[in-house]
TORKOL-4160 file (C-alpha; in steps of 0.2 Angstrom, whole numbers, padded with zeros to 4 digits, m for minus):
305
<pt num="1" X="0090" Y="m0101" Z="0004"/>
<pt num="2" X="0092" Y="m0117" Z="m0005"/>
<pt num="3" X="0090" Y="m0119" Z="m0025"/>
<pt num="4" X="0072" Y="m0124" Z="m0026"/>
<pt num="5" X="0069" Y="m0108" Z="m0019"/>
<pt num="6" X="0082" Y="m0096" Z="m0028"/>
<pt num="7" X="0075" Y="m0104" Z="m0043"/>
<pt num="8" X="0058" Y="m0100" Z="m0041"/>
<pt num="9" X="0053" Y="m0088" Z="m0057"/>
<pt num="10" X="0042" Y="m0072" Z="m0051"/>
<pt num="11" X="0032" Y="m0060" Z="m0062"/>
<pt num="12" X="0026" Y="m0044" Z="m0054"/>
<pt num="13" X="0013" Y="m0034" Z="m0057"/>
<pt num="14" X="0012" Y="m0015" Z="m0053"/>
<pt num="15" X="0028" Y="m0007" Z="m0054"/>
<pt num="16" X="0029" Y="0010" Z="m0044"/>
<pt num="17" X="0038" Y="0013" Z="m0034"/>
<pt num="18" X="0031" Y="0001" Z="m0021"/>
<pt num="19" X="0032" Y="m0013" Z="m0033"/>
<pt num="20" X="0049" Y="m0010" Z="m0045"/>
<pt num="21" X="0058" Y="m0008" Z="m0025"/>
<pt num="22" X="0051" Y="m0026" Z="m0019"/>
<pt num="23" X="0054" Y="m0033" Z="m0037"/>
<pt num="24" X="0073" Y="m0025" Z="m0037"/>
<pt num="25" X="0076" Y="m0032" Z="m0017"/>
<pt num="26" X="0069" Y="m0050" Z="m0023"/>
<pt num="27" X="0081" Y="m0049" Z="m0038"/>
<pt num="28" X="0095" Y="m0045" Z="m0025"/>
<pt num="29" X="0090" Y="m0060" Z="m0016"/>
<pt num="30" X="0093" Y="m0072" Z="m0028"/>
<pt num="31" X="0076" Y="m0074" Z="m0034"/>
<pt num="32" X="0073" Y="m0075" Z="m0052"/>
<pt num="33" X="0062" Y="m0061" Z="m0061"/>
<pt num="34" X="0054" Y="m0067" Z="m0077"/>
<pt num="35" X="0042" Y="m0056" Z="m0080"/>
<pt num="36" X="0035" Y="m0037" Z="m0076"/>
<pt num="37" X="0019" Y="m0028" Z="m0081"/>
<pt num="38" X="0013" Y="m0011" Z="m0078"/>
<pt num="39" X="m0001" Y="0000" Z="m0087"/>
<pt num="40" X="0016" Y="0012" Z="m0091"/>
<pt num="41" X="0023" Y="0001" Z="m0105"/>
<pt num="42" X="0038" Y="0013" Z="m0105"/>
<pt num="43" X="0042" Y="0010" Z="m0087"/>
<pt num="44" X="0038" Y="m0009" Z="m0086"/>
<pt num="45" X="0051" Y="m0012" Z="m0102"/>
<pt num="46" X="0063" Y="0000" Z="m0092"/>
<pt num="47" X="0062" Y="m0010" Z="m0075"/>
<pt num="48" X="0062" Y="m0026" Z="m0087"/>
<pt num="49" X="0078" Y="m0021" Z="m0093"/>
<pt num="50" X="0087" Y="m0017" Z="m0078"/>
<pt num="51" X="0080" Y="m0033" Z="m0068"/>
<pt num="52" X="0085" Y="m0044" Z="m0085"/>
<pt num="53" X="0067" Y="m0050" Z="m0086"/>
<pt num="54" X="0053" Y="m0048" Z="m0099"/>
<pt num="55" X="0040" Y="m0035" Z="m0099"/>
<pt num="56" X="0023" Y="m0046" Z="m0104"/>
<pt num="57" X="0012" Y="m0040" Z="m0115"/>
<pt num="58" X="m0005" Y="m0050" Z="m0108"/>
<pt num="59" X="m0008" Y="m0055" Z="m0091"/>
<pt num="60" X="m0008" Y="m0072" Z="m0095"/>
<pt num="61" X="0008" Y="m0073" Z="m0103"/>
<pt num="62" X="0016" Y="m0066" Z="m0086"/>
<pt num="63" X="0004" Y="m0080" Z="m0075"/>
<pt num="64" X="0012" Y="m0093" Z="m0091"/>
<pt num="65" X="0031" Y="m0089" Z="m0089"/>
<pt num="66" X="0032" Y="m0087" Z="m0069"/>
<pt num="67" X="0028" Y="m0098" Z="m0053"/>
<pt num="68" X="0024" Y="m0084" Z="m0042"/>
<pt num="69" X="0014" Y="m0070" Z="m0046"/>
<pt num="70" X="0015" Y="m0054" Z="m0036"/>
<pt num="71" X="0004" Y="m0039" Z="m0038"/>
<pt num="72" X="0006" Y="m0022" Z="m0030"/>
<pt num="73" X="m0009" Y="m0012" Z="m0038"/>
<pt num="74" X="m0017" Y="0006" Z="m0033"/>
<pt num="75" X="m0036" Y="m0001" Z="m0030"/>
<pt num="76" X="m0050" Y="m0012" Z="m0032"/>
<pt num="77" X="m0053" Y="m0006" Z="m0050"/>
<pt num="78" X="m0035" Y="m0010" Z="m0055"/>
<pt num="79" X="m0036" Y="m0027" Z="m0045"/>
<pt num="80" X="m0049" Y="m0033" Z="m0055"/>
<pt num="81" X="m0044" Y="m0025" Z="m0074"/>
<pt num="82" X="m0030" Y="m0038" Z="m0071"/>
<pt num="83" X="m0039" Y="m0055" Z="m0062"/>
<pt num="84" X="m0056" Y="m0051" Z="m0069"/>
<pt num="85" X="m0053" Y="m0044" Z="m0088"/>
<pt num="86" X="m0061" Y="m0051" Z="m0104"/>
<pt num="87" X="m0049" Y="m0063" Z="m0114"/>
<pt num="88" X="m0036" Y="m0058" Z="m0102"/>
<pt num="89" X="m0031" Y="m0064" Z="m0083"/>
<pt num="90" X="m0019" Y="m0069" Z="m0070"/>
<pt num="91" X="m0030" Y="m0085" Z="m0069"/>
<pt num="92" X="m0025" Y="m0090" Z="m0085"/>
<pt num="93" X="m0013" Y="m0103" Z="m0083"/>
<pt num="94" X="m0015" Y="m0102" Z="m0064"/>
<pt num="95" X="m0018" Y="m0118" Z="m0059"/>
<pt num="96" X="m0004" Y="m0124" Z="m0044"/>
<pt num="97" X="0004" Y="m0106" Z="m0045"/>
<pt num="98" X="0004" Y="m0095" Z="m0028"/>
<pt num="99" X="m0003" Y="m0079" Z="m0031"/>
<pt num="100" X="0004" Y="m0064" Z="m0018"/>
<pt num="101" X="m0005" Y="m0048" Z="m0016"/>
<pt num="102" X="0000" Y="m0034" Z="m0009"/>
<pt num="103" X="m0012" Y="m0021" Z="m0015"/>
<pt num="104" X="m0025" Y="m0013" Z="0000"/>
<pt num="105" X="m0040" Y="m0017" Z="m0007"/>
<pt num="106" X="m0059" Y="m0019" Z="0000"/>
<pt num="107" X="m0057" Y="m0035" Z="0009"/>
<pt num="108" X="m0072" Y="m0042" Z="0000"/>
<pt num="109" X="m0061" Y="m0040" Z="m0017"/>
<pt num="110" X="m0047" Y="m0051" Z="m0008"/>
<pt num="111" X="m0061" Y="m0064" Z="m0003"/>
<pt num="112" X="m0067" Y="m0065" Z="m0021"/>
<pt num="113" X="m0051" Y="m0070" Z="m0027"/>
<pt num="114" X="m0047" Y="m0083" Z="m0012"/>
<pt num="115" X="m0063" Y="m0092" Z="m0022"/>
<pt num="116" X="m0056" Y="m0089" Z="m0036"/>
<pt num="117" X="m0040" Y="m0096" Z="m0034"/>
<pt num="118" X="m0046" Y="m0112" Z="m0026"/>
<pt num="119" X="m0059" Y="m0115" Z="m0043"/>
<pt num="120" X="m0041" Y="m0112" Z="m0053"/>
<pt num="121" X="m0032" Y="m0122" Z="m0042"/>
<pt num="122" X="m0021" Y="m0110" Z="m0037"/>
<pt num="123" X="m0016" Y="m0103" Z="m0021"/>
<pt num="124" X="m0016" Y="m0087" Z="m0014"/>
<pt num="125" X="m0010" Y="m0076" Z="m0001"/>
<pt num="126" X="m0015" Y="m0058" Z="0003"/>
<pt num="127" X="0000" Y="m0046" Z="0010"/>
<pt num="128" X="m0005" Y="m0028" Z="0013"/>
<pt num="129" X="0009" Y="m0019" Z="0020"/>
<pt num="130" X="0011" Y="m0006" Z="0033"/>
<pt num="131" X="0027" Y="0001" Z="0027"/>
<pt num="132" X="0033" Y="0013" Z="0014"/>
<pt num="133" X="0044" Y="0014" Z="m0002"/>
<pt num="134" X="0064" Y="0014" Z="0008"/>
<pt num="135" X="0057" Y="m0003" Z="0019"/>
<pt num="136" X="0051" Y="m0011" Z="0002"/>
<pt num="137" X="0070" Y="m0007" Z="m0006"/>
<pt num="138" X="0076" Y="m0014" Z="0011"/>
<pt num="139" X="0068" Y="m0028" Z="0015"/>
<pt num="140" X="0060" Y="m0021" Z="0029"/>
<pt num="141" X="0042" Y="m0022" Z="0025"/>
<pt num="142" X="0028" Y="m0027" Z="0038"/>
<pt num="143" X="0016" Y="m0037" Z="0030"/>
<pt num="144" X="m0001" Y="m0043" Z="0038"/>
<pt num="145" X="m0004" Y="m0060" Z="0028"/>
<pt num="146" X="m0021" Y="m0070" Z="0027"/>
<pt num="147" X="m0027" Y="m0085" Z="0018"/>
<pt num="148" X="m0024" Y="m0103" Z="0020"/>
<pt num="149" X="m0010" Y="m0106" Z="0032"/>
<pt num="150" X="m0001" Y="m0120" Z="0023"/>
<pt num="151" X="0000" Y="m0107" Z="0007"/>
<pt num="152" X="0006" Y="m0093" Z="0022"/>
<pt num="153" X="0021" Y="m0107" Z="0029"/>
<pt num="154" X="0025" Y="m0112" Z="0008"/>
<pt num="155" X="0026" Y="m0092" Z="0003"/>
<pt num="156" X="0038" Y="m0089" Z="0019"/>
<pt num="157" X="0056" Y="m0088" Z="0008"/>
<pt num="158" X="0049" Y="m0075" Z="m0003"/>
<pt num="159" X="0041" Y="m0068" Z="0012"/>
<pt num="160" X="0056" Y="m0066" Z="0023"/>
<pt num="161" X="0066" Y="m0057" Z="0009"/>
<pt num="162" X="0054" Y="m0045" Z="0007"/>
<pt num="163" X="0050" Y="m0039" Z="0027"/>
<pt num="164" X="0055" Y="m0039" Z="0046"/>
<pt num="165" X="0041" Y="m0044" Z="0053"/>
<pt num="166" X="0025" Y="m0055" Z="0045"/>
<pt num="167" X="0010" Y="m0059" Z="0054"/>
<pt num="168" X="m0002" Y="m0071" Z="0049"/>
<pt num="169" X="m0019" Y="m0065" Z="0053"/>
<pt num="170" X="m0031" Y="m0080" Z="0048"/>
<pt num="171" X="m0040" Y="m0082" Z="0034"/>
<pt num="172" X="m0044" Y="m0073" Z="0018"/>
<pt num="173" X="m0050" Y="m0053" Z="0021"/>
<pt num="174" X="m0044" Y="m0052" Z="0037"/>
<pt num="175" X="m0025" Y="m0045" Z="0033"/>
<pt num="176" X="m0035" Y="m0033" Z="0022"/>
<pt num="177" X="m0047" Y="m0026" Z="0036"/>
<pt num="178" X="m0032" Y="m0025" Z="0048"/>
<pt num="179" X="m0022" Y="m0013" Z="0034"/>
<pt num="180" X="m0037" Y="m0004" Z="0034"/>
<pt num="181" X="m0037" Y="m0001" Z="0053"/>
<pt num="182" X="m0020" Y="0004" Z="0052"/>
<pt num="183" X="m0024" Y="0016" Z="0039"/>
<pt num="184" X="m0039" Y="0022" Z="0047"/>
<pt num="185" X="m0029" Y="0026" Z="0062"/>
<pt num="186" X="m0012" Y="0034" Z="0054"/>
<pt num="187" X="m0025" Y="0043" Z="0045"/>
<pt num="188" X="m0034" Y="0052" Z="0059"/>
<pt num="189" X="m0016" Y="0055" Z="0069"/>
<pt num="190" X="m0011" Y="0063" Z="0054"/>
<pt num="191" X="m0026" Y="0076" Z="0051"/>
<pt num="192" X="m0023" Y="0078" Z="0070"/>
<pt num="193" X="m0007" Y="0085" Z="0071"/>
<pt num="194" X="m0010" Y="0094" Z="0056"/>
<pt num="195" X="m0024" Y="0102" Z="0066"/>
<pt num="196" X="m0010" Y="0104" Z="0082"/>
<pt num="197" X="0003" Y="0113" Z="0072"/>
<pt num="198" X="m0009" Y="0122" Z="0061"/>
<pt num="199" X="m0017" Y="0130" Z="0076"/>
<pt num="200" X="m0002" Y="0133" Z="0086"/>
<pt num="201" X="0007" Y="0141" Z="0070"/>
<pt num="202" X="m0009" Y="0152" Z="0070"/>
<pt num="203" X="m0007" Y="0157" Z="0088"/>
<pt num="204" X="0012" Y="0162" Z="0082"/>
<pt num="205" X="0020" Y="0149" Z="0092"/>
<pt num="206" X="0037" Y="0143" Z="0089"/>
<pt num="207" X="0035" Y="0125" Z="0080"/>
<pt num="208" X="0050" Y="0118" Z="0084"/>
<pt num="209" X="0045" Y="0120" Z="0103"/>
<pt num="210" X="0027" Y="0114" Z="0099"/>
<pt num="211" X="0034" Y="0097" Z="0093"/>
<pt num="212" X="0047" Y="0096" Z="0108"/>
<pt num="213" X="0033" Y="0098" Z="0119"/>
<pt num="214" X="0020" Y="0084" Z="0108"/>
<pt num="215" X="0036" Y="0072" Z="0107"/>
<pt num="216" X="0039" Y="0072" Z="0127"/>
<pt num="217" X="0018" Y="0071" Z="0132"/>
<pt num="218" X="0002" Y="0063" Z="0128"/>
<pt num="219" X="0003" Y="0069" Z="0110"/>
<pt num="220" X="0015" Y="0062" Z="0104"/>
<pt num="221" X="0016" Y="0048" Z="0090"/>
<pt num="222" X="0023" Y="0040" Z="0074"/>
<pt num="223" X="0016" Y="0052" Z="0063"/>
<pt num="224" X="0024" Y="0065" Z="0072"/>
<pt num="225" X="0040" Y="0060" Z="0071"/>
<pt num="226" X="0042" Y="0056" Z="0054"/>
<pt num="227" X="0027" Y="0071" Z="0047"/>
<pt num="228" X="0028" Y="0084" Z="0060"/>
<pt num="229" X="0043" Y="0093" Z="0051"/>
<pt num="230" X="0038" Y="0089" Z="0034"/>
<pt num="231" X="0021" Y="0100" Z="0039"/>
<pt num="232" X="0032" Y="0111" Z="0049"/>
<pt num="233" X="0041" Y="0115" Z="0032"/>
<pt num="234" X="0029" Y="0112" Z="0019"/>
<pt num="235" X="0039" Y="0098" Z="0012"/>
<pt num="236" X="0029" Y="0083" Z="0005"/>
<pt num="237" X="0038" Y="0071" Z="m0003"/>
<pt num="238" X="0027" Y="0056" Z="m0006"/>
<pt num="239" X="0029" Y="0041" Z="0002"/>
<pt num="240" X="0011" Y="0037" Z="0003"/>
<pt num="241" X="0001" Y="0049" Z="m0007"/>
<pt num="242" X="m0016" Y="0057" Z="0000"/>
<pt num="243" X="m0026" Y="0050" Z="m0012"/>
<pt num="244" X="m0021" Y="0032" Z="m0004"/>
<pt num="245" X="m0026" Y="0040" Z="0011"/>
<pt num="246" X="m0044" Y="0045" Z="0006"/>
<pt num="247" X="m0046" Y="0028" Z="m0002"/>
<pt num="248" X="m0040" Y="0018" Z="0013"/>
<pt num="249" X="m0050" Y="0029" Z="0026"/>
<pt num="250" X="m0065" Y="0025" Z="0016"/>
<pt num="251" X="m0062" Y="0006" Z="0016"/>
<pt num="252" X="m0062" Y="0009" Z="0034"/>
<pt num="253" X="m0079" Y="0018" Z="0033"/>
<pt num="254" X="m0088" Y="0005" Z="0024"/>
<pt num="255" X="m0081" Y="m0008" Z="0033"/>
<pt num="256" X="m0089" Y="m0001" Z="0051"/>
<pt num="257" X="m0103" Y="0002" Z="0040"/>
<pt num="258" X="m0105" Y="m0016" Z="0037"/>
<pt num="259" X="m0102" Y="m0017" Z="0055"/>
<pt num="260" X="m0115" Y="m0004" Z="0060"/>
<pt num="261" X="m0104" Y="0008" Z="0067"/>
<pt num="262" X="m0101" Y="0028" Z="0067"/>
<pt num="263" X="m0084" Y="0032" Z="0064"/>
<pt num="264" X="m0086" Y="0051" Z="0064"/>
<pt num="265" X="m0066" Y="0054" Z="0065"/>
<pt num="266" X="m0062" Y="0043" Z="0051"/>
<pt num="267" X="m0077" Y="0051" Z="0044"/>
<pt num="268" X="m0071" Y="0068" Z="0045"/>
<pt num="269" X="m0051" Y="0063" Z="0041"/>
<pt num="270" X="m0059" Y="0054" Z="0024"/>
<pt num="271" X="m0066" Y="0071" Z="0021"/>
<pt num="272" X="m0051" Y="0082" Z="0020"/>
<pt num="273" X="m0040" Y="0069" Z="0011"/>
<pt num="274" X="m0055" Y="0070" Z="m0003"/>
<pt num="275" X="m0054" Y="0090" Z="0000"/>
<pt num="276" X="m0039" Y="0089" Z="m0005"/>
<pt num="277" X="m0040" Y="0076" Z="m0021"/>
<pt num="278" X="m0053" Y="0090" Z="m0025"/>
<pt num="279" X="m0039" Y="0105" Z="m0025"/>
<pt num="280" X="m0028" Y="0096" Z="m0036"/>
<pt num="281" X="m0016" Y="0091" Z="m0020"/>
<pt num="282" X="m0019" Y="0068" Z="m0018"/>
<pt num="283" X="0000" Y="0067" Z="m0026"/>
<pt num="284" X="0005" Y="0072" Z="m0012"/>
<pt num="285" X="0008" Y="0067" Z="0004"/>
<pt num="286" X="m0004" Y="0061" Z="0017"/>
<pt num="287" X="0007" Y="0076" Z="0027"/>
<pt num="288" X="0002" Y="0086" Z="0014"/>
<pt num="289" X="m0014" Y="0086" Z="0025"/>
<pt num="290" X="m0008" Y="0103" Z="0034"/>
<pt num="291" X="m0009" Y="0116" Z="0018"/>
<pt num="292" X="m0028" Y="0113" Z="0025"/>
<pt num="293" X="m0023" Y="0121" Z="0042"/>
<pt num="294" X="m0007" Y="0131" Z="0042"/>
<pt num="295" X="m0013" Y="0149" Z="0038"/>
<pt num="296" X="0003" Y="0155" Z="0030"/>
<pt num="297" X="0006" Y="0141" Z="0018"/>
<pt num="298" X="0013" Y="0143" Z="0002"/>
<pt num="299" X="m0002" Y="0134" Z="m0007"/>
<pt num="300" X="m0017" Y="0143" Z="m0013"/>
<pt num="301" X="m0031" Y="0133" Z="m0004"/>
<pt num="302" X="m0043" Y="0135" Z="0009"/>
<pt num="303" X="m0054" Y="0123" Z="0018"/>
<pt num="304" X="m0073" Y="0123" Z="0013"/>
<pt num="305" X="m0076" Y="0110" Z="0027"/>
């Protein structure tokens, strides 16, 4: 990495644990954080402290004081409080700045700041990533990348410290409608071994056999080896919450909507992520799914569906 790059200045917006985790492996690459935000003042002053930036107090004043911007926020509501509020953007001062974003949005959100960016003179990048909180520590991200492909090849030193593998999927929205595939996807695997171990738990099997037997024939997966013992034990520790799984299965739904398509299984795996934002349970994890199934869970809940 030569000096031009290292001496690139980034502000980053969003900082749990997502966000801090890339800003900290950035840091650790040489790169030079100037500024942080987050809607939790207390925690974007303590991750300001321990990266020795500045927590901005505006939006603009983060764009102002930084070359790249990079933003890891929850949704499309928290994507435009920071691009789109009154008296107060990341366009602000944009003009021949690269804006990353990492959020998993509604691809039509993306799109709109693609024309955004091109009236502030900016440029702009969007890099959903199909990986989870110890990858973004590492450096091990995937990220799906769309947008102009000149602004794809400028972004690639910051790109490469922050994953393993980056794909460049064309232009703007597209990266955005492959992450909510892969959602889509994960999602329904999830809700089906959920379903698997839940039944066989019900029919007094011994789960440790019952996963055996998935990982060595047709149904096995990668939910199932890094859920099925989380399920298994009733141990949920997030690393992507349920209520990012309802949100991003619901992407998915109105995207084949727009398509004219029935999804009936994302349909139904949308349903019992939002069962169970309804029962108090989206913190935690998408494996969390099973308390849905499993008929001796700890957890007071049963399934309306």
């Amino acid at each position: 990495m030569n000096q031009q790059q290292t001496s690139l200045k980034i502000g980053v917006v969003g900082l749990g644990r997502m966000g801090a985790n890339m800003a900290r492996r950035l840091k650790d690459c040489g790169f030079t954080i100037s500024y942080v935000m987050d809607i939790n003042h207390s925690l974007a002053a303590s991750i300001a402290e321990e990266l020795s930036a500045k927590a901005a107090q505006s939006c603009a004043e983060l764009t102002h004081h930084s070359d790249v911007i990079l933003t890891v926020v929850s949704d499309d509501e928290a994507m435009h409080a920071i691009y789109h509020r009154d008296g107060d953007s990341l366009w602000d001062g944009g003009k021949d700045k690269l804006f990353l974003n990492a959020a998993t949005i509604s691809p039509a959100v993306h799109i709109q700041l693609a024309n955004e960016a091109k009236k502030a003179g900016a440029k702009i990048l969007e890099i959903p990533m199909a990986s989870s909180i110890p990858q973004a520590r590492e450096g091990t991200l995937f990220l799906m990348c769309a947008g102009e492909k000149t602004t794809f090849d400028d972004a690639q030193p910051i790109l490469k410290a922050l994953s393993k593998n980056t794909i460049y999927t064309g232009k703007s929205g597209t990266a955005s409608q492959l992450k909510a595939l892969v959602n889509m996807v994960m999602n329904i695997n999830t809700a089906g071994l959920a379903e698997g171990l839940g039944l066989a738990n019900a029919l007094g099997l011994d789960l440790d056999l019952v996963r055996s037997v998935f990982s060595q024939t047709g149904a096995a997966s990668r939910v199932l080896e890094t859920d099925g013992a989380d399920m298994q034990n009733h141990e949920y520790e997030t690393y992507f919450s349920a209520a990012h799984a309802a949100k991003d299965s619901n992407i998915a739904l109105a995207l084949g909507n727009e398509c004219g398509l029935r999804l009936p299984l994302a349909a139904a795996t949308a349903k019992q992520y939002e069962t169970m934002e309804r029962y108090g349970l989206g913190h935690l994890d998408k494996s969390g799914i099973a308390e849905l199934t499993f008929s001796s869970k700890p957890l007071e809940v049963t399934t309306p569906l």
